[in-house]
Each structure stands twice: as structure tokens, then as C-alpha cells.
Phi, psi and omega in degrees: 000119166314159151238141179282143155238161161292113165276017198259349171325295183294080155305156182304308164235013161213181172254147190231168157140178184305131171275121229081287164322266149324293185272125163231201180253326153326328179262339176268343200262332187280311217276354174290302181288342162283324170295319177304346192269318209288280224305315178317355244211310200267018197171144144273163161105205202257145193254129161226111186262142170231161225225129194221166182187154182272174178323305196318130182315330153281351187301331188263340167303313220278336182291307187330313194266292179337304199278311166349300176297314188305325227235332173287328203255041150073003164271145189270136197254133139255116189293087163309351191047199188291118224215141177291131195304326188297302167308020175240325182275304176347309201295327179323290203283352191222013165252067276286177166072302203300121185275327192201118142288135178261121149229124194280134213168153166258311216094245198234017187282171218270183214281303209285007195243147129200217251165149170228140172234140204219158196213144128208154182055056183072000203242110201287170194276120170298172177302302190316315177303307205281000183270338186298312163310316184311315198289325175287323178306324191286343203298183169263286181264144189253155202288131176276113175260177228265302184295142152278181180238152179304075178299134180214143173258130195235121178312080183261346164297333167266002143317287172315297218253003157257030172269285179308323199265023176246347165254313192281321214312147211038024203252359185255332207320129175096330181273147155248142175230176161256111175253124145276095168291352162050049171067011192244225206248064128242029189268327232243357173201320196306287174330308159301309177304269206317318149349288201289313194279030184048025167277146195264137194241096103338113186252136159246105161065067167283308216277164191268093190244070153039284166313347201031075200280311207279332165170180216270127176264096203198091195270346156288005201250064188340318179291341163286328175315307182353301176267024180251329174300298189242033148258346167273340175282296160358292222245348194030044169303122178306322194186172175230173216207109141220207219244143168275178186291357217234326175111008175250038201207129177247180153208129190244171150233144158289157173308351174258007180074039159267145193274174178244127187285164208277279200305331202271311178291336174279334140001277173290306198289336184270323187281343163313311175274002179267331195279338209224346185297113169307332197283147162317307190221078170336168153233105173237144207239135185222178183255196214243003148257028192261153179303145177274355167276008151271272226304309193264010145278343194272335162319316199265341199227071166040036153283158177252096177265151150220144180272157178199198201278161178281167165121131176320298214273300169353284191300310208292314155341277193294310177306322176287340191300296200298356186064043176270163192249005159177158183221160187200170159192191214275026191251329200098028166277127156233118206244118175233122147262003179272102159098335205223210189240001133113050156210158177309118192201086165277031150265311175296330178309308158298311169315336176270281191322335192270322173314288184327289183286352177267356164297301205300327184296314170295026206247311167194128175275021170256321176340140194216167171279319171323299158342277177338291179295292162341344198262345177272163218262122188291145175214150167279081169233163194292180147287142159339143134261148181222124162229144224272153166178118215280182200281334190291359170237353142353277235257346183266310169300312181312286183302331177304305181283000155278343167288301193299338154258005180289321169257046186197055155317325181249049200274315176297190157313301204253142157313107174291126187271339186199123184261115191258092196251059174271331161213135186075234145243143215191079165314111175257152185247187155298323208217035183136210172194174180222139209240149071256156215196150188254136181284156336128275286193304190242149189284057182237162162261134172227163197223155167203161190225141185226110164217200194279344181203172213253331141318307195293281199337301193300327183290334167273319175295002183273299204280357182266352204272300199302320191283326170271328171285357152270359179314269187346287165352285171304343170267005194238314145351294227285000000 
């Protein structure tokens, strides 16, 4: 029996939408069985997926009916329960037999959302797969197999935290940190793990709670930082560490409680690996909202950067066509294949970082994160912007505005030398650039800006905010 669905729900690399509205459990019971038809479609012999879910208060009915669909149409399941979405990939490289994952989750979208991120054969589902599922989620009937599949419930968190402590264990020593998990599922590993690896631990909002009462687990989203910012100045903590809702998302803070931007830790993180890579020309992939003082630092000290579209499934995509040895974007997605199996995991992502810095300090012992980060070469950029728009008209603007500045180079101050549409429109100037782009994931837009002065900067964000609210204008007419 079929179910209607929002098909605008099947996103470019997961699936999303409103729980009730969108989302049912009738409808996770179909994307089981569809999902069970796509891997058959793609390999014989015997299937197995494992299944995994976030915090959120529907998560575990809407997984319950997911495994229902799996296990009728004759895939065999492993439950992982409640789990950071990187345990789920994790389990593909470290569990024999497992083919595909499922993990049910929004990320970091607000409570009343959730969602699926799905994988096979290691590989997250490109857009063209999830329209290919979409098209199998509409049949009415679904083939009923001769076998049910095999259920098992599976430790994949203490799997995950004796892997890592055979590279890390003692590699945190000398440090104190904070980690804030913001009621979501990173509390549920992270906090044990940095221990064994012998950091002094400060916990914020560990236990897992659905409402996310104390705050929005969205660590690009400064206004979630706060009380991590003055538990690290509190505790005179080297830095702080947190988590978005799903756990594949980082946020640092400093010892001085200033965050650290998503391009600026991927830095820290390429030039650690340019020092230490045996390979010629490292390869690292970065988004179309990142500083041009990433790409052209990794460039000077003998890396290959490249930019590419924003979105998790995108970058990862992309790092394997190219054999990079990490990726990353300015949301806090850290893709490391160097050391690691080369997808977003911000619990490893801390483990490298806590690494990083517990080298330096025991190196000197005045050392500080401030500092560090202060040593790199300053540049003037915006915080995100966001702006509302809905999704059937986004992507129709977006293109309206790559015609329009293509042919209105001196529409700014400063003359556009380069227009970039590999996502979105990405202005490059002499002395920075200006970004917009349609989300991936929300009916929104975000715009962001990088320039030589704080004047320069405010004058391309006056003139791009003004050339899209006459877009807008024009669509509330129609």
C-alpha cells in the first residue's frame, strides 16, 4: 500500500523534513522496503544494513517502522540505537558483512524535523540515488520476500571507542577541555573517549534529550556557544569542543572562549598534514564559502586545494573522485582520510585536534590556542547569513543571479574579476568575495563575505542583501 508523501522531503544528500507533516512512521516503513529494493538492484547475495538514531524524541518509533520495512523485504539489520550518524559509517569499514547504513536524524535541524543519511557500499547516496529511492518510496506494492532478515542488536559505541584509542590513547595528556554535547548523541561517546586519551574532561549537556532544553545543537551557529565559551574561561580549559545534533559537525572555542571558523580548523588541520604526508602534492577539497587564505596557504606550502559544492555528500564525493587526503567546510564537516576511512566524523575530528595541541604544549609550556590561531594571517569576513526563501523558488533565483552578475561586472565598488557557479554564485574581488548560495538541507539562502576592509566588506553585503531583496520583491508580486 502506498503512502503520499512531500517529495521535496528526498534532498540532495539526505532525506529531511517537519515529523507529522512530512515525516511518518508509515512512510519510514515504505523508505525500508525501498531502501531494501535499491541495494538489491545494486549486489546479490545477502544484505545487511545498520541502523542507527539521534536524539530526537520520534527517533526511535520512526527507526522501529524503518527496521520493519528492512527486515520484511528481507534484509538482515543491525541496531545500533542511539548513535552519532560517523558510527554508522564507521560500522561499513569495521563490521564484517554490513553493506549500507541508515541513520535516522535532522542534524542540527530544530526538534520537530528529522530525517535519514544513508550510505552504500561506503559511499553516501549522491543526488541522482536519492531521486532513484524517491522513485521506489511512490510504488504501492512492494515485493514481499520468502525470508524475513535477521535482527541483531549491536555495541557499535565501544567498538568506535577501542579502535580510536589504539591511535590516540595518550595523546590528549596535559590537556583540560570542555566538550559540549547539547543533549544530542555526543555525549554518549565523545566524553569517554577524550578520557582514555588522557584529557582532564569537563562535560556540558552529555545526557541525550530530544527537546535539546539548554540549546540548538548547531555549533556554526555562535549564539549555541555561549555557555561553552564560559565554561572554558570558568575551568581555565585549553579550549572547548562541541558537537552539532547528529555528532558530524565540530566547534572549537578557545582558552579565550572565541570560536574558531570552520575554514580556519581545516588549516590547522591540512597544515599538520602537509608537515607530516609523505605524498607530493597532498589533495584537500574545500566549499565555496571558505576563506581564500585556506586554499592559498595550502598552495604556498606544497598542497593541491580545491573548491567545490557545499553539502557532506558533495565534498566526500568529490574527495574520492580526487584522492584527497581531507576535506572539510565552513559548517564544521571534517573528512579525514589521512589516518582515517575519509568521511565526517567530529569525534575524530576532536581526537586530531586535542593531538595537535597536546604536541604543541608539551613542546612549550606557555602555549596557548589563542595565540596559535592569532599567528595565522588575518582576513575580515561576515558571519553566515541567512535568509528565508522558499525551497520551489531558491534555486530559480540563484541562477537568475548568475546571469545577472555575469553581465554587470561593476555593479560593486570594487570590479567582479570572477564569478564562480560551481554552487551558488561565489563574486571573487581583489580583496575577497561574496557569496550566495541556496541550502542544501532549508528553505533558506546563506550569504557570506570576505574583504580587505571592514568598510569594503559592509559595502558588498549592503549591495548584495539590496540586489536579492529586489529578487524577493519580485517573487511576492507573482
Amino acid at each position: 500500500m502506498s503512502v503520499d508523501f512531500n517529495e521535496l522531503i528526498f534532498g540532495k544528500n539526505d532525506i529531511r523534513g517537519k515529523v507529522g507533516e512530512d515525516i511518518t512512521p508509515e512512510l519510514y516503513k515504505n523508505i525500508g522496503k525501498a531502501f531494501a529494493q535499491y541495494i538489491n538492484k545494486k549486489n546479490t547475495g545477502i544484505k545487511t544494513v545498520s541502523v542507527g538514531y539521534d536524539a530526537r524524541n520520534h527517533s526511535p518509533e520512526l527507526t522501529e517502522t524503518l527496521i520493519e520495512g528492512l527486515l520484511e523485504s528481507g534484509i538482515n539489520v543491525y541496531d545500533m540505537g542511539l548513535c552519532p550518524t560517523p558510527l554508522g559509517y564507521f560500522s561499513e569499514f569495521k563490521v564484517p558483512g554490513i553493506s549500507a547504513t541508515l541513520i535516522v536524524t535532522a542534524s542540527h535541524n530544530p526538534p520537530e524535523y528529522n530525517g535519514i543519511k544513508m550510505t552504500h557500499e561506503k559511499v553516501i547516496l549522491p543526488e541522482e540515488e536519492i531521486k532513484n529511492l524517491k522513485d521506489l518510496t511512490r510504488q504501492a506494492n512492494f515485493p514481499k520476500a520468502q525470508i524475513k532478515g535477521n535482527y541483531k542488536k549491536y555495541d557499535i559505541i565501544s567498538e568506535y571507542i577501542n579502535t580510536y584509542l589504539a591511535d590516540f590513547e595518550g595523546k590528549g595528556k596535559g590537556l583540560k577541555i570542555v566538550v559540549d554535547s547539547a543533549n544530542a548523541t555526543g555525549g554518549v561517546v565523545a566524553p569517554e573517549l577524550y578520557r582514555k586519551m588522557g584529557c582532564e574532561v569537563v562535560e556540558l549537556y552529555s545526557e541525550p534529550d530530544g527537546d535539546f532544553p539548554n540549546h540548538h545543537p548547531n555549533p556554526s551557529e555562535p549564539s549555541t556557544l555561549g555557555d561553552l565559551k564560559k565554561k572554558v574561561i570558568e575551568t581555565g580549559a585549553d579550549f572547548g569542543i562541541a558537537f552539532d545534533g547528529d555528532s558530524d559537525r565540530i566547534g572549537i572555542v578557545d582558552n579565550k572562549g572565541a570560536s574558531l571558523a570552520g575554514d580556519r580548523l581545516m588549516l590547522i588541520f591540512a597544515l599538520d598534514i602537509l608537515g607530516k604526508s609523505g605524498e607530493d602534492t597532498p589533495v584537500f577539497v574545500s566549499e565555496v564559502k571558505c576563506s581564500q587564505l585556506l586554499y592559498d596557504t595550502i598552495e604556498k606550502n606544497g598542497g593541491r586545494a580545491i573548491m567545490w559544492k557545499t553539502g557532506h555528500g558533495f565534498i566526500k564525493s568529490k574527495m574520492k573522485q580526487e584522492n584527497a587526503l581531507m576535506a572539510g567546510e565552513m559548517s564544521g564537516h571534517i573528512f579525514f582520510k589521512d589516518r582515517n576511512f575519509g568521511y565526517d566524523d567530529a569525534i575524530y575530528a576532536g581526537c586530531r585536534f586535542i593531538e595537535i595541541i597536546a604536541d604543541k604544549k608539551a613542546n612549550d609550556r606557555n602555549f596557548s590556542v589563542s595565540e596559535f590561531i592569532n599567528s595565522f594571517p588575518q582576513t575580515i569576513t561576515s558571519e553566515e547569513i541567512r535568509i528565508p526563501c522558499p525551497d520551489e523558488h531558491k534555486y530559480g533565483i540563484v541562477e537568475e543571479l548568475q546571469e545577472y552578475f555575469a553581465s554587470k561586472p561593476d555593479v560593486f565598488a570594487n570590479k567582479i574579476n570572477k564569478v564562480i557557479t560551481i554552487d551558488g554564485v561565489r563574486l571573487v574581488f581583489d580583496d575577497g568575495f561574496a557569496l550566495i548560495r541556496a541550502s542544501n538541507t532549508e528553505p533558506v539562502f546563506t550569504l557570506r563575505f570576505e574583504a580587505g576592509s571592514n568598510n569594503m566588506l559592509l559595502g558588498y553585503r549592503t549591495k548584495m542583501l539590496e540586489i536579492l531583496d529586489e529578487k524577493l520583491c519580485e517573487l511576492s508580486k507573482l
